[in-house]
C-alpha positions as CSV (number, residue, x, y, z in Angstrom):
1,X,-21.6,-33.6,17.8
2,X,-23.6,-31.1,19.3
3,X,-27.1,-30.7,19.4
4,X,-28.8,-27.0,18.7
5,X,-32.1,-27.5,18.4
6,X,-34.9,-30.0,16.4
7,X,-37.1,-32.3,17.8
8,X,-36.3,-36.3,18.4
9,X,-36.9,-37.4,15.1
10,X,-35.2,-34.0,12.8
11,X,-31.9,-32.6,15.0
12,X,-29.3,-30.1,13.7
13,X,-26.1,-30.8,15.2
14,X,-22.9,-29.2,14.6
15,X,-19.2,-30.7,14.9
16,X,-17.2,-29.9,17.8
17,X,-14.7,-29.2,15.0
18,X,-16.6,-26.5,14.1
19,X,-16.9,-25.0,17.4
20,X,-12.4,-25.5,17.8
21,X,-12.6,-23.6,14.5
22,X,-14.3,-20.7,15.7
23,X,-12.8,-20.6,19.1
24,X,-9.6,-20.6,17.7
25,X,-10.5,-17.7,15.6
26,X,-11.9,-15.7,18.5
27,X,-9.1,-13.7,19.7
28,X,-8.6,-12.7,15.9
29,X,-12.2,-11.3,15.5
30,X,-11.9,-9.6,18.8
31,X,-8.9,-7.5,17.8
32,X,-10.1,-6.6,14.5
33,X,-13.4,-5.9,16.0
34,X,-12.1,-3.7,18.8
35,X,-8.8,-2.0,16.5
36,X,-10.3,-1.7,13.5
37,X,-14.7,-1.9,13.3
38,X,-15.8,-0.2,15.9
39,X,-12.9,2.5,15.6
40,X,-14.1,3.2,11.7
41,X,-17.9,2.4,12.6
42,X,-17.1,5.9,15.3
43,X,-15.3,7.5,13.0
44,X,-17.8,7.6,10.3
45,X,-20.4,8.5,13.2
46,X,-18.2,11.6,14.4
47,X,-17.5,12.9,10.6
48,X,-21.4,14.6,11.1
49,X,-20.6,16.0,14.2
50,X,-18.5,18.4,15.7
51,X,-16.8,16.6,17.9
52,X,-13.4,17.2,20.4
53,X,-11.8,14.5,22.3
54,X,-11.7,16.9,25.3
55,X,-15.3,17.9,25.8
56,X,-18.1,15.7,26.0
57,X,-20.4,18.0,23.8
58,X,-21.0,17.3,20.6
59,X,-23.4,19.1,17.6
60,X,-24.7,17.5,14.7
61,X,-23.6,19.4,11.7
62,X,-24.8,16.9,9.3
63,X,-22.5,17.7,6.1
64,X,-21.2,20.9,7.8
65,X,-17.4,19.2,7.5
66,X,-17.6,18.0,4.2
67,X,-18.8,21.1,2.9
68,X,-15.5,22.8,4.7
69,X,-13.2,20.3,3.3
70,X,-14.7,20.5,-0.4
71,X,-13.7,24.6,0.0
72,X,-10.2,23.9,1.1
73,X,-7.6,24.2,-1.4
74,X,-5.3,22.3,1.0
75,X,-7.7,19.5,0.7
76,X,-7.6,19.1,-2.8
77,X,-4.1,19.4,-3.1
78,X,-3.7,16.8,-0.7
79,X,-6.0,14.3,-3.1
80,X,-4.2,15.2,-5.8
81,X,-0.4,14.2,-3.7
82,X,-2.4,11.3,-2.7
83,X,-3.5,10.2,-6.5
84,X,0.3,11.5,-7.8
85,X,1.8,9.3,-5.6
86,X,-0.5,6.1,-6.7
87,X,-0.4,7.1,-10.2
88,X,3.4,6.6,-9.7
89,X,3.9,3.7,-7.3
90,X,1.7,1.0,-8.5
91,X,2.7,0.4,-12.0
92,X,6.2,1.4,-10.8
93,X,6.1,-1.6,-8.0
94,X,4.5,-4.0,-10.1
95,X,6.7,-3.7,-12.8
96,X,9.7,-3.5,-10.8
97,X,8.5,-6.6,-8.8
98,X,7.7,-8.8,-11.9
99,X,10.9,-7.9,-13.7
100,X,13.2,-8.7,-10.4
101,X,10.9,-11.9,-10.3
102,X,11.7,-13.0,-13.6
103,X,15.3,-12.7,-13.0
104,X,15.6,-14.5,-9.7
105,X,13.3,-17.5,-11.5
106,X,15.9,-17.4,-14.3
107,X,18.6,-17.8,-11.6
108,X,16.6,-19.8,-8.7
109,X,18.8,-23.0,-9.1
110,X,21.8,-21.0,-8.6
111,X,24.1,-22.5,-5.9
112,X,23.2,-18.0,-3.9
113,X,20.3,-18.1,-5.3
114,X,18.7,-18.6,-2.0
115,X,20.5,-15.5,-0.7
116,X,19.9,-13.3,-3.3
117,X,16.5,-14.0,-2.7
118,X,16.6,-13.3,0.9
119,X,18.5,-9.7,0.3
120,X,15.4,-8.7,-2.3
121,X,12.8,-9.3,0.4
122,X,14.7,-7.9,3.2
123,X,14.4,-4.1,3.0
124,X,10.4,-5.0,3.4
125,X,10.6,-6.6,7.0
126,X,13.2,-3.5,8.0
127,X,11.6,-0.7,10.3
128,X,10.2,2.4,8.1
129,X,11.1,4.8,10.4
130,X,14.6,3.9,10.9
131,X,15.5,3.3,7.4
132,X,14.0,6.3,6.2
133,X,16.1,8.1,9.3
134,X,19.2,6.2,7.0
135,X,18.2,7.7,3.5
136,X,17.4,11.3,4.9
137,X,21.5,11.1,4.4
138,X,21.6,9.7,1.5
139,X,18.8,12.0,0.1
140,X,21.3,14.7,2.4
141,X,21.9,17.9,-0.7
142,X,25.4,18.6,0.8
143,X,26.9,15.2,2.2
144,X,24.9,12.5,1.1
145,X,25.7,9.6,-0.5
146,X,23.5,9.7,-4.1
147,X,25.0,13.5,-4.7
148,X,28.5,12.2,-4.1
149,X,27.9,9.8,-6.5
150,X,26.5,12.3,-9.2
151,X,29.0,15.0,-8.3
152,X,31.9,12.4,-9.4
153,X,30.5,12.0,-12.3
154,X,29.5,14.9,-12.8
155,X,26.2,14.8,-13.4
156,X,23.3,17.8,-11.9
157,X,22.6,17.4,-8.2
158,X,19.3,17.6,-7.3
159,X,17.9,19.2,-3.9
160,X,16.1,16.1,-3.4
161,X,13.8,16.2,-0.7
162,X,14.5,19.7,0.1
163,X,13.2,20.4,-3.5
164,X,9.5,21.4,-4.2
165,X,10.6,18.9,-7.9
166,X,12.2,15.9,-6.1
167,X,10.5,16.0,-3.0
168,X,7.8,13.5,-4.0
169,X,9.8,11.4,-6.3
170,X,12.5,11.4,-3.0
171,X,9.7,9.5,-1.0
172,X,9.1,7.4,-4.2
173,X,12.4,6.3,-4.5
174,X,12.7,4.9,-0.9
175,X,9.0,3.4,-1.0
176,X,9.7,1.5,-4.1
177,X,13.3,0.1,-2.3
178,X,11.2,-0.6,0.6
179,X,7.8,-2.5,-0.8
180,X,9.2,-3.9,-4.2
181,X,10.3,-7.0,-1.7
182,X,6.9,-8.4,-0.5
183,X,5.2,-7.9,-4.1
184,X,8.9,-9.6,-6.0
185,X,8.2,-12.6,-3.9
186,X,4.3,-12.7,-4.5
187,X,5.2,-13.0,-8.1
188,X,8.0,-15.5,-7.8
189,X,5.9,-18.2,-5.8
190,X,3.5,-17.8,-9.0
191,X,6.6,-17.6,-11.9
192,X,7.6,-21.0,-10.0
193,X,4.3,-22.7,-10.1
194,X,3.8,-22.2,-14.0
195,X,3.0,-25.2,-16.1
196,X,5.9,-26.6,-17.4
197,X,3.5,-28.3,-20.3
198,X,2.4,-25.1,-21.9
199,X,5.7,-23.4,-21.7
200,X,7.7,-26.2,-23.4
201,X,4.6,-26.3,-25.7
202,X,4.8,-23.0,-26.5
203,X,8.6,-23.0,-27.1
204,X,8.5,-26.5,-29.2
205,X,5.9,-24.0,-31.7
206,X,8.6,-21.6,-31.8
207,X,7.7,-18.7,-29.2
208,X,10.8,-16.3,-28.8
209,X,11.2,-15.1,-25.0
210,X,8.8,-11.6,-25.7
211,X,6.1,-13.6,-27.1
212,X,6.2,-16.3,-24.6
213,X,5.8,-13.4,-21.6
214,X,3.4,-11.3,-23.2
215,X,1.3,-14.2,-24.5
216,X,1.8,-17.3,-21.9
217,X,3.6,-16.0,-18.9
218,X,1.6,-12.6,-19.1
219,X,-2.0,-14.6,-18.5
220,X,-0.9,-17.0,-16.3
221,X,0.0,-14.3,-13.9
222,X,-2.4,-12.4,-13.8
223,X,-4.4,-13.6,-10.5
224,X,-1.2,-12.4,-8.6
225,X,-0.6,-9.2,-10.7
226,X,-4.5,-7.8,-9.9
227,X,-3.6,-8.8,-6.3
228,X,-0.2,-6.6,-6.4
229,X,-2.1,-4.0,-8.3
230,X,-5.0,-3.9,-5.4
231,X,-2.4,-4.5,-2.7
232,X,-0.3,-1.7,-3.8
233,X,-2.6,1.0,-4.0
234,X,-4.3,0.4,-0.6
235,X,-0.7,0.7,0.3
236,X,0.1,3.8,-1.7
237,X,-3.0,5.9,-0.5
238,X,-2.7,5.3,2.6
239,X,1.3,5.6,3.1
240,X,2.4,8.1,6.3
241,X,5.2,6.9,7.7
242,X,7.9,7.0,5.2
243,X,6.4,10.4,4.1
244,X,6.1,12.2,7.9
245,X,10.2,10.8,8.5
246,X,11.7,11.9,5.0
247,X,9.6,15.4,4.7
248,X,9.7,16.4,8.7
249,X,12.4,18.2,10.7
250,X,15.3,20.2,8.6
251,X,12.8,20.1,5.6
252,X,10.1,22.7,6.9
253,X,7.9,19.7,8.5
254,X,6.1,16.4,7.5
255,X,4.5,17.0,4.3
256,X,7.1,19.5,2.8
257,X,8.0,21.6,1.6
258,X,5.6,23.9,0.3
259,X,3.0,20.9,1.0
260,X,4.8,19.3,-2.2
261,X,4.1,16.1,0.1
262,X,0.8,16.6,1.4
263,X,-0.7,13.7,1.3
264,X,-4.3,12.8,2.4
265,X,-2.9,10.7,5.8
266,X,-0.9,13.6,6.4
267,X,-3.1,16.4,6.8
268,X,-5.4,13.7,8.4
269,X,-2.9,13.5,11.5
270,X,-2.0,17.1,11.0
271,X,-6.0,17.9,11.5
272,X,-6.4,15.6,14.0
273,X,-3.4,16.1,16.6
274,X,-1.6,19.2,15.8
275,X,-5.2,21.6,15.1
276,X,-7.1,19.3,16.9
277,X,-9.7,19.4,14.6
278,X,-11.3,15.8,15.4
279,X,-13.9,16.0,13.3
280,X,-12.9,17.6,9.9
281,X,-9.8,14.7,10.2
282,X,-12.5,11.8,10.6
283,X,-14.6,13.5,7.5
284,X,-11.1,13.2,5.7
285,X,-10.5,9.9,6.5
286,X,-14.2,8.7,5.3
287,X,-13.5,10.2,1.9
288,X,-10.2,8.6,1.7
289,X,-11.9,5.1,2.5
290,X,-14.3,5.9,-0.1
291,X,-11.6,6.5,-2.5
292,X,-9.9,3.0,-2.2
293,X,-13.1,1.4,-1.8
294,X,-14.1,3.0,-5.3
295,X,-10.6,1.9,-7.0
296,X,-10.9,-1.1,-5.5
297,X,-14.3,-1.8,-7.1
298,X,-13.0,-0.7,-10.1
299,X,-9.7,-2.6,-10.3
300,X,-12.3,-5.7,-9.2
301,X,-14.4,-4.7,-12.2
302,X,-11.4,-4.7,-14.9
303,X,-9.5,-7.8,-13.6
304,X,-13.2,-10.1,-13.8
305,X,-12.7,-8.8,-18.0
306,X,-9.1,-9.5,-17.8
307,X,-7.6,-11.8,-15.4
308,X,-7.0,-15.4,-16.4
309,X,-8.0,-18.0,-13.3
310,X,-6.3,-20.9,-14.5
């Protein structure tokens, strides 16, 4: 025990546990603190100013670069890619992750079961830039592998992501194969840790399988579907990566073509380090934080009516 302060007869003391604790956590705190708080903390403090990385003068322009943004079509289109490609993604991933789930719990006795469940979460843990370097040939118009397939059975062949149409639902395609892992096993460690009281219950009353997911599995679920849901759209708005690899190079450069891509971290780096435009790309990125913050306070908002804590 350690003594803070108090006199003889009243002392506060605090473990040395708790001291361990927090020294432990130190080198955490510092790295978020120096990578990530004081980065957005300047970030939102340069978004009023006009500001260049290469010249220590700088002019307050209060809301001067929001007011640019808000009269740049570019801009808005690039929400609108952004909110597309969320719209999309999270009920896509969720849904894809719970069904997959509920198939590998069926099977998760199985003498591969174990296997099969490491093959589902693999593509997660697998570099983005490197496997989408792999699928710009299978997404390939001429000599990749998904229009072979559809040209032997003859069935159209799309332009995929040389396509204005497929672009975005290209980059879809390969997020879903590439995320689906992490939010499948989310969903299985909670499948696995149902009661086996109330679903033999429910099946002694006579529950067929529909009614027994929709009105027992459903609920008891929920904790980890709000967290996928939440988890999934932080992901989705804020996804570069796949999109600068797939849309750059042979396809008219990141975000196209014809800014069918365009997302809001896209023209945020395109601001940023290719205009240079420091200033007008923090302003960006304060609006998109807004954004998430908003849906996440909303999402927050619906699950406290909706979500069952069990």
């Amino acid at each position: 025990m350690i003594t803070v302060f108090g006199s003889k007869k009243n002392t506060f003391r605090i473990p040395w546990e708790t001291f361990i604790g927090y020294g432990l956590l130190l080198p955490s705190m510092l790295i978020f603190l120096v990578f990530y708080y004081v980065p957005g903390v300047f970030l939102a403090y340069i978004s009023f100013f006009h500001w260049n990385i290469f010249s220590s003068d700088s002019t307050f322009v209060g809301l001067g670069n929001f007011r640019i943004l808000f009269n740049q079509p570019l801009f808005w289109r690039s929400l609108l890619n952004s909110l597309y490609y969320a719209v999309v993604m999270v009920p896509a991933s969720t849904m894809l992750s719970l069904g997959i789930a509920l198939l590998l719990r069926e099977g998760i006795h199985l003498k591969r079961g174990a296997v099969v469940r490491s093959m589902v979460f693999l593509p997660h843990v697998t570099p983005i830039v490197a496997t989408s370097i792999i699928w710009l040939w299978l997404f390939d118009p001429q000599f990749g592998l998904f229009n072979s397939v559809l040209g032997y059975f003859h069935f159209p062949q799309p332009g995929w992501l040389g396509s204005t149409h497929w672009a975005m639902p290209s980059v879809m395609i390969y997020s879903l194969w590439h995320s689906v892992g992490l939010y499948t096993v989310l969903f299985l460690g909670a499948l696995t840790t149902l009661p086996r009281s109330v679903l033999e219950a429910a099946k002694v009353d006579g529950a067929k399988k529909w009614y027994l997911f929709r009105r027992v599995i459903l609920p008891l679920v929920s904790p980890v579907t709000f967290l996928v849901i939440v988890l999934s759209t932080i992901d989705s708005l804020q996804s570069f990566s796949q999109i600068y690899t797939l849309t750059g190079g042979p396809h008219g450069g990141a975000g196209g073509p014809a800014f069918s891509t365009t997302t809001d971290s896209i023209l945020i780096y395109q601001t940023a380090f290719l205009y240079q435009h420091f200033s007008l790309a923090s302003a960006m990125s304060l609006i998109l934080f807004i954004l998430i913050l908003a849906l996440t306070l909303m999402q927050k908002w619906i699950a406290d009516r909706l979500v069952f804590y069990r």
